[in-house]
N, C-alpha and C positions, 0 to 999 in steps of 0.2 A: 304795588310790586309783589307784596308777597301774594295775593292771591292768584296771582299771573303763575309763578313758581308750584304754588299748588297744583294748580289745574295741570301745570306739562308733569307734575310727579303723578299725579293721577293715570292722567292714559299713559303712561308709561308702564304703570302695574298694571292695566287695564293690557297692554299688548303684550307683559311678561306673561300676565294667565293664559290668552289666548293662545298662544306660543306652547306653554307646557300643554294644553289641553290638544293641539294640532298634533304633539310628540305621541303622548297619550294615544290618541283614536290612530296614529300612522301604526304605532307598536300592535294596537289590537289588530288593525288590518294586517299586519304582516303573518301573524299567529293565524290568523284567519286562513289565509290562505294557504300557510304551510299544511293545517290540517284537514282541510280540504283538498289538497294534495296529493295525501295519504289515506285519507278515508273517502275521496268523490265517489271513487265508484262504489262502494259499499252505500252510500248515501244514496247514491241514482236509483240502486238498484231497490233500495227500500220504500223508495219515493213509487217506485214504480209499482211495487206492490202493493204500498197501503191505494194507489189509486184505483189499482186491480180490483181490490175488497172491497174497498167504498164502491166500486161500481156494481158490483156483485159478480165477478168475475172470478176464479178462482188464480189463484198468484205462485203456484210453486215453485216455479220456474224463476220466478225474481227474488225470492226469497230463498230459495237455493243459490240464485248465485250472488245475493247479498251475503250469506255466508263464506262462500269461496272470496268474495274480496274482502272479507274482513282477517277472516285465515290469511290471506296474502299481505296485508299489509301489518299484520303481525311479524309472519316474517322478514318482512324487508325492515320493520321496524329494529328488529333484533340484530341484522347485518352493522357491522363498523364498519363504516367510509369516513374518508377524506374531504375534505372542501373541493378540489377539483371532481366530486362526483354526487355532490350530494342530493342533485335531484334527478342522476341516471334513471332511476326505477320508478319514482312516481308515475302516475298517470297522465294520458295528456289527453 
């Protein structure tokens, strides 16, 4: 009997971990995508230039306006809103 008792204590910690770890990686995913959010398009546009350069292409123009969206999302950074608005200005 008692090793019967064991065994259900066991997967039971065994699905408390898995549990916290599921909370865990949902938390990271949420973070994730908030700052992606806020910096996609500064990201795209950087993506876009290092592919520019790696190609041997010259990239100003994505690298100029990876700056302009990072300047941008400074400012909207800086803005105070509300819960009824909080992803108005992000990127879509």
């Amino acid at each position: 009997m008692q090793n019967s008792s064991k065994q259900v204590t066991n997967r039971q910690q065994c699905g408390q971990g898995m549990m916290e770890y599921i909370i865990i990686v949902a938390m990271i995913a949420v973070a994730a995508i908030g700052v992606y959010g806020m910096f996609g398009k500064s990201i795209r546009n950087q993506t876009a230039g290092m592919a520019k350069e790696i190609a041997g292409v010259d990239a100003k123009t994505e690298i100029g306006a990876a700056a302009s969206a990072a300047a941008s999302a400074a400012t909207r950074g800086d803005n105070s809103k509300g819960m009824g608005k909080y992803n108005a200005d992000n990127d879509h």
